[in-house]
C-alpha positions as a printed NumPy array, in Angstrom:
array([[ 21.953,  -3.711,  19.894],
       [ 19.107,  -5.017,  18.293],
       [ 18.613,  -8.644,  18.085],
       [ 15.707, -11.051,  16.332],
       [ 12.269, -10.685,  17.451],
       [ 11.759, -14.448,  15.907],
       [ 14.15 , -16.382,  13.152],
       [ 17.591, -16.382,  14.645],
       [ 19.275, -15.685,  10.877],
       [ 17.345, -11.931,  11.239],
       [ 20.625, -10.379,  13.621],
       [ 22.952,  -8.015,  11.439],
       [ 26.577,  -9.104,  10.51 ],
       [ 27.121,  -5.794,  12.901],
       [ 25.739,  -7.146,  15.86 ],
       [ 27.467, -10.076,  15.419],
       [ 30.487,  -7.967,  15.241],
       [ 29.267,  -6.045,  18.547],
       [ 28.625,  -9.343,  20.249],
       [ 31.944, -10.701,  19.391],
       [ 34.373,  -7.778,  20.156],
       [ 32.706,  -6.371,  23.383],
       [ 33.989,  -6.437,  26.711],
       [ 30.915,  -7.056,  28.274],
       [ 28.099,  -8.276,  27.785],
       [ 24.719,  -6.953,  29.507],
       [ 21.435,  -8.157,  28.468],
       [ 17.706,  -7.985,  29.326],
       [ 17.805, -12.01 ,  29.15 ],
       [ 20.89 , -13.566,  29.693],
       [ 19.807, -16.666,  29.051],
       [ 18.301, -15.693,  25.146],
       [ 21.575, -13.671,  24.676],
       [ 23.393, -17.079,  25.297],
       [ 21.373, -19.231,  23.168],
       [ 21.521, -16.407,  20.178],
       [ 25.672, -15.996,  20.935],
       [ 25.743, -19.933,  20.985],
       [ 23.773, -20.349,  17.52 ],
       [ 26.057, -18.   ,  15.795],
       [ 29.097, -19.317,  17.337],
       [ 30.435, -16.191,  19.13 ],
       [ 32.301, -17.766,  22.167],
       [ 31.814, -15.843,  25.645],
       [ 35.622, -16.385,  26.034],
       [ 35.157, -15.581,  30.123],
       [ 33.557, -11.812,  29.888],
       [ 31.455, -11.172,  31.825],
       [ 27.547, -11.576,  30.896],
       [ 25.357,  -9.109,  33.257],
       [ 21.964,  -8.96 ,  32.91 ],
       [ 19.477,  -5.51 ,  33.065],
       [ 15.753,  -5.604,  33.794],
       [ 12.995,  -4.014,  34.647],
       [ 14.   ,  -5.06 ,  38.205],
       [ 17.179,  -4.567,  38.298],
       [ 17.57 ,  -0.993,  40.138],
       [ 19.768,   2.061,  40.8  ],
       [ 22.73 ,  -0.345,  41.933],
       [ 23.15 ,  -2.097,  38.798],
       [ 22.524,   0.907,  36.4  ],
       [ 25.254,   2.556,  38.337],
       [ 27.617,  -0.416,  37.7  ],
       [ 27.235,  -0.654,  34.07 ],
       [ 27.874,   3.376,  34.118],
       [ 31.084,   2.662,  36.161],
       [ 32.318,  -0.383,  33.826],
       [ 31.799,   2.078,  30.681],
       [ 33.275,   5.309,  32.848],
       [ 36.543,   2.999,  32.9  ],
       [ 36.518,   3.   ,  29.699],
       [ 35.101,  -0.807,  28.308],
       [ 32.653,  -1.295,  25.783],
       [ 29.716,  -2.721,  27.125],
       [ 26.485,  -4.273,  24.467],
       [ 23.199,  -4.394,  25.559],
       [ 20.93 ,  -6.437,  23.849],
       [ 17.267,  -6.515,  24.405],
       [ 15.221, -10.354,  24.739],
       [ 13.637,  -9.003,  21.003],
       [ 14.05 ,  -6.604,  19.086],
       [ 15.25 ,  -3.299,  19.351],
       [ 16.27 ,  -2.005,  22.641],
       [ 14.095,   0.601,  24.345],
       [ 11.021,  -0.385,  22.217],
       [  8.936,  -1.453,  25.199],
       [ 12.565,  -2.489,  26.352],
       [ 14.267,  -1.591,  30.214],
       [ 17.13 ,  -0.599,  27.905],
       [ 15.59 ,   3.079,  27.972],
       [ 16.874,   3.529,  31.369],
       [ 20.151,   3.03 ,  30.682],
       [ 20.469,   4.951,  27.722],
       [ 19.171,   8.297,  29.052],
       [ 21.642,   7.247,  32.091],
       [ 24.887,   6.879,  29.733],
       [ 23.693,  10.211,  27.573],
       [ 22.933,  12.219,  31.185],
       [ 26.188,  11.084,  32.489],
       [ 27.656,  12.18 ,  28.891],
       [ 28.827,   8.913,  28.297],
       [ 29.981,   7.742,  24.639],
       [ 27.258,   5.475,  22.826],
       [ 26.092,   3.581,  19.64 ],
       [ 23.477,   2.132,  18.361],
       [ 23.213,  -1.282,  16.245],
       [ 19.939,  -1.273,  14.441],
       [ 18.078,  -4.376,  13.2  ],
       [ 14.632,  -6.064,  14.092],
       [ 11.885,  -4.419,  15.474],
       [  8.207,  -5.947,  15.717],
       [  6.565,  -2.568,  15.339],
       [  8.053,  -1.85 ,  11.784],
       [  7.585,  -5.36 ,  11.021],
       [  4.154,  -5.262,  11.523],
       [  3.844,  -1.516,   9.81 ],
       [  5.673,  -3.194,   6.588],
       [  2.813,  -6.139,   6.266],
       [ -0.148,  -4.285,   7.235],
       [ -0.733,  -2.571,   4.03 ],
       [ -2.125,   0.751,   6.102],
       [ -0.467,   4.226,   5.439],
       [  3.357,   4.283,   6.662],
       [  3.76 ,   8.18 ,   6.051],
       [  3.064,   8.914,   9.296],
       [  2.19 ,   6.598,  12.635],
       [  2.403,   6.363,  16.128],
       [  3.872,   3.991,  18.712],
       [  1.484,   3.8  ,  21.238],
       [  2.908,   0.557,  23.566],
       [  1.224,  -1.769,  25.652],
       [ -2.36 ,  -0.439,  26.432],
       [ -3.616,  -0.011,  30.172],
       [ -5.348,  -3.917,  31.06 ],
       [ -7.586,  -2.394,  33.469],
       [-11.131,  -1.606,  31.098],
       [-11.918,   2.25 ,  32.471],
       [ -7.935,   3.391,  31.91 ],
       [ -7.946,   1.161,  28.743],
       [-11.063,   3.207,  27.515],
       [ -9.782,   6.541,  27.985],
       [ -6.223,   5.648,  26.882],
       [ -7.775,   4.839,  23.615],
       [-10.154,   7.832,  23.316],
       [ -7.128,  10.129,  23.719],
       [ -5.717,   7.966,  20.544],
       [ -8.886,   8.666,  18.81 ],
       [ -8.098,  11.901,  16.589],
       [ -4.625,  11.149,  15.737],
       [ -3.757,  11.509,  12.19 ],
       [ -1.61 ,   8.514,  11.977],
       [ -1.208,   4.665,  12.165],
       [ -1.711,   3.663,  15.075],
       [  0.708,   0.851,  16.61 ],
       [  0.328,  -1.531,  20.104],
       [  1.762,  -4.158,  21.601],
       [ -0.193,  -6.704,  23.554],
       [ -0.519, -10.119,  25.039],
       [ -2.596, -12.728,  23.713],
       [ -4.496, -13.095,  26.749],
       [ -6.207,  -9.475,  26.322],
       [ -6.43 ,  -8.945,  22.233],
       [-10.199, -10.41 ,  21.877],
       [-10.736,  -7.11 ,  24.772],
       [ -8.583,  -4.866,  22.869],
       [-10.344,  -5.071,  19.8  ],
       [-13.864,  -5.178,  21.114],
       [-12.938,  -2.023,  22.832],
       [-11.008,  -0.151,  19.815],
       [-14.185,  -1.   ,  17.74 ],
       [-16.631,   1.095,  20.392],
       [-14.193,   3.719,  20.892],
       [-12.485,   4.116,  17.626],
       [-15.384,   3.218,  15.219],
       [-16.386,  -0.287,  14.179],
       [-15.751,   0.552,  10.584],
       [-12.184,   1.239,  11.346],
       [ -9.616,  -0.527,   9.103],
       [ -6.936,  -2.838,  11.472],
       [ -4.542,  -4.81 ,  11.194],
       [ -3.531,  -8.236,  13.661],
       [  0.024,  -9.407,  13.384],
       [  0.837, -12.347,  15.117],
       [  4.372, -14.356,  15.912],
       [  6.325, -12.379,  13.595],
       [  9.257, -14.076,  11.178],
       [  8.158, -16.859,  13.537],
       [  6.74 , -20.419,  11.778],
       [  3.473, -20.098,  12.591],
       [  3.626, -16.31 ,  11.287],
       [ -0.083, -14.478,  10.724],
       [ -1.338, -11.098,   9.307],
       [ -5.25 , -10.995,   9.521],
       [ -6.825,  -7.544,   8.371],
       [-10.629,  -6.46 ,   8.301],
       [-12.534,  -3.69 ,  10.307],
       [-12.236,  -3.389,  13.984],
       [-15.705,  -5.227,  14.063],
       [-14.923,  -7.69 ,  11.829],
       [-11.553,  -8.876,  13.589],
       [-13.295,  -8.36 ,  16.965],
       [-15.681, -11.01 ,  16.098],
       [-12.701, -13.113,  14.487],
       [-10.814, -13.384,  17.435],
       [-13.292, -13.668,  20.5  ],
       [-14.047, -17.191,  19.097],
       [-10.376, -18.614,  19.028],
       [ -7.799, -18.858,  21.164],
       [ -4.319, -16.924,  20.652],
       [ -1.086, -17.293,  21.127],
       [  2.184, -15.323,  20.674],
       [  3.56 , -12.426,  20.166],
       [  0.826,  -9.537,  18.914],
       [  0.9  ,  -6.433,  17.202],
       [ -2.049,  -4.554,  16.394],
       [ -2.178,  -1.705,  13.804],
       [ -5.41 ,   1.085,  12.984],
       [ -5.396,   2.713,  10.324],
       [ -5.713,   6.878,  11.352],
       [ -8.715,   8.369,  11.636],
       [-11.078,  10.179,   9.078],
       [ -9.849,  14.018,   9.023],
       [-13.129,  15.795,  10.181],
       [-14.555,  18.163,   7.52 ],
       [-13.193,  21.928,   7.568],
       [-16.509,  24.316,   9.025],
       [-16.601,  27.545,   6.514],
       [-15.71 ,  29.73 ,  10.061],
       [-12.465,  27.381,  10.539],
       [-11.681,  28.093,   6.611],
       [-12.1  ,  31.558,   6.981],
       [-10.302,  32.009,  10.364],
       [ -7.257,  30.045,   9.123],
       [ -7.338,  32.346,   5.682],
       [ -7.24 ,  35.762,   7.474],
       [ -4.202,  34.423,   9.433],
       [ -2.377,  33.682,   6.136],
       [ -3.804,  36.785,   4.247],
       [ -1.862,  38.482,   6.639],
       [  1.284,  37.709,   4.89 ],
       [  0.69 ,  35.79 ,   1.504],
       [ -1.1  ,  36.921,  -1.92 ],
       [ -5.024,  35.115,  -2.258],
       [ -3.355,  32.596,  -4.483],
       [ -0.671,  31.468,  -2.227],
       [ -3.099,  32.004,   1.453],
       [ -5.472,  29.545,  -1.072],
       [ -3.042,  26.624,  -1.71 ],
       [ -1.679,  27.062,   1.536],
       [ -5.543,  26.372,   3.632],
       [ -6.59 ,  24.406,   1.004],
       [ -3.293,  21.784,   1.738],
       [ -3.343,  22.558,   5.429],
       [ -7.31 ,  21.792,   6.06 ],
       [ -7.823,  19.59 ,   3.269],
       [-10.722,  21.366,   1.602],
       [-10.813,  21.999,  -1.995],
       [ -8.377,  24.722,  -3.622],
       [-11.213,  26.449,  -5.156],
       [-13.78 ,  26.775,  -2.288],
       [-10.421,  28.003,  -0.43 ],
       [ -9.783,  30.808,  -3.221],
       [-13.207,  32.233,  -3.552],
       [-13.253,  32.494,   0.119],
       [ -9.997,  34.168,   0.351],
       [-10.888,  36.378,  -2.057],
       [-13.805,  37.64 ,  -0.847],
       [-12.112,  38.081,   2.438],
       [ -9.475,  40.261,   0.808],
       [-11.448,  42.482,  -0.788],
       [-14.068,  42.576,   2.352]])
């Protein structure tokens, strides 16, 4: 069940339904899924409240299998947001699907597609990428594997390490490199800063942050098609489309123009 990542008024009349009708309760935080059941009036009317952490271990995921084995309804709820986004919640789900176990989700808040929806970069496609390594060498070469992807790229990370983040994404992703900071989300103090990797570097290693942060890059140039690539990828379509069709098809798969595409295919046809 997915609960507010910031303004309390952000949970779903379904999870409010969830929260009131199950028969236990299991949460990351017990102590935030109190305060959120106590601002929305949903009374704990003596069920159980168990909490389910990182720490938790094999003993208690086997207990909340048991309770939902006997048949009661049990609602996780993550501290923020949705569970298994960067959320302990994962274990338990692939635990209840392994064990074949019935289960639902409530969807609502989550800080990633927040952050996507205000940063005005390309939502057709993007990636998730988490909380990168702190240490600098795995931090590097996390972000170099990130480099090519053809997508928006999405992290989580604590204030602390964001002025490192950036100055790192800027020598391994490209300076020039459109990004996007989001910071305390639906929160009061709620801020969106955008600029180039270099220019939001610079920003932010000469203040201080706090809160929760999301950082967004936009996806990477698509390197230019060689004439060797065009042609390989056109005798593998040639193989079993007309020159017209193997034309539009390269042209929309490698992003070169239809034209250059069709003059090459036809050559190659009649080779």
């Amino acid at each position: 069940m997915s609960t507010p990542i910031g303004a309390a008024r952000d949970i779903t009349l379904r999870a409010l339904d969830v929260l009131g009708a199950a028969d236990v309760l299991v949460a990351e935080d017990t102590r935030t899924l109190r305060h959120l059941m106590e601002i929305h009036g949903i009374p704990l009317a003596g069920r159980q409240v168990i909490a389910y952490h990182d720490h938790s271990g094999e003993g208690q995921l086997q207990r909340l299998l048991g309770l939902i084995g006997e048949g009661k309804s049990l609602a996780y709820a993550s501290e923020a947001g949705t569970p298994l986004i960067s959320d302990p919640g994962f274990e338990l789900a692939r635990a209840v699907a392994a064990a074949g176990l019935p289960m639902t989700a409530a969807p609502g808040p989550c800080a990633a597609i927040c952050a996507l929806t205000l940063s005005g970069l390309p939502s057709d496609r993007f990636l998730f990428a988490g909380f990168p390594p702190a240490a600098q060498g795995a931090r590097r070469e996390f972000l170099a594997d990130l480099a090519g992807v053809q997508a928006t790229l999405i992290f989580y990370e604590s204030p602390k390490r964001l002025t490192a983040l950036l100055a790192e994404m800027a020598r391994t992703l490209g300076g020039a490199r459109q990004a996007v900071v989001c910071r305390e989300l639906t929160k009061r103090f709620e801020e969106v800063s955008r600029g180039s990797l270099e220019a939001l570097a610079t920003e932010f290693a000469s203040r201080e942050v706090k809160g929760e942060i999301v950082v967004l890059v936009d996806r990477a140039a698509p390197e230019a098609a060689s004439e060797a690539t065009i042609e390989a990828a056109l005798d593998t379509a040639l193989a079993t489309m007309s020159v017209k069709d193997a034309a539009t098809f390269v042209s929309q798969t490698l992003g070169v123009s239809r034209k250059i595409a069709y003059r090459i295919a036809l050559d190659r046809s009649q080779g």
